[in-house]
C-alpha positions, 0 to 999 in steps of 0.5 A: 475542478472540484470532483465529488464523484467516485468514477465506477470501475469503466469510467475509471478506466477510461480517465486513466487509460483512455482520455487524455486527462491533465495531471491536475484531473488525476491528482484531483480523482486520486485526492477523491479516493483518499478522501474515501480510504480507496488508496489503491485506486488513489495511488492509481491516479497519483501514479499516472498523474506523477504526483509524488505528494500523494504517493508520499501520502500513500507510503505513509499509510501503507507503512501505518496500517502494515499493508506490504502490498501497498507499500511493495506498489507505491516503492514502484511508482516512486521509483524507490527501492526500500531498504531492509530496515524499511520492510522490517519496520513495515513487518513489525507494524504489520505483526503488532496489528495482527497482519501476520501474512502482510508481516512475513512478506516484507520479513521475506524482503529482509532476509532476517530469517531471526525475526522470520522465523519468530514471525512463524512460531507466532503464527503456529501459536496463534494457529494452535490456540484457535483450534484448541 
């Protein structure tokens, strides 16, 4: 089945929800989000279809671009449980682009209250030189 358009918001309900549709429609839906950067709803379609390849997929660029929220979501559809090394590696990925509220919720998993309160002088700093 060869997919080439985005299902607006109710239609995309209506597949994942209210349909019966086959493992193979979702994964074929949630390959169309990731073709177009729309992890979140991919990780959607993946989920529900059990398709652990794209969730792995969907790990990797959450933990490439630092967004915890994503990663935090993809954990639970994969039934996995990070480990503290996962979020402070997430966290620093998340600190050096910048994405300090994404870094400090994964430190907040690792209980390192070190590289946390780093993290805070950080984004005091950061925070003080734009209002300078």
């Amino acid at each position: 089945m060869s997919l080439k358009k985005i299902p607006d918001y109710n239609l995309k309900q209506k597949i994942l929800y209210v349909d019966h549709s086959t493992a193979e429609t979702l994964q074929n839906y949630g390959d169309l989000f990731y073709a177009e950067g729309n992890y979140s709803d991919a990780l959607d379609f993946y989920q529900k279809a059990k398709f652990t390849e794209g969730l792995q997929k969907i790990k990797n660029i959450a933990l490439e671009t630092g967004d915890t929220m994503l990663f935090q979501r993809v954990a639970k559809a994969l039934s996995w449980e990070p480990a503290s090394a996962d979020w402070e590696n997430l966290a620093r990925t998340a600190l050096n682009l910048k994405k300090y509220l994404f870094a400090r919720h994964a430190l907040e998993k690792t209980r390192n209250e070190e590289l946390l309160n780093s993290l805070k002088q950080i984004m005091q700093a950061e925070e003080h030189e734009k209002i300078s």
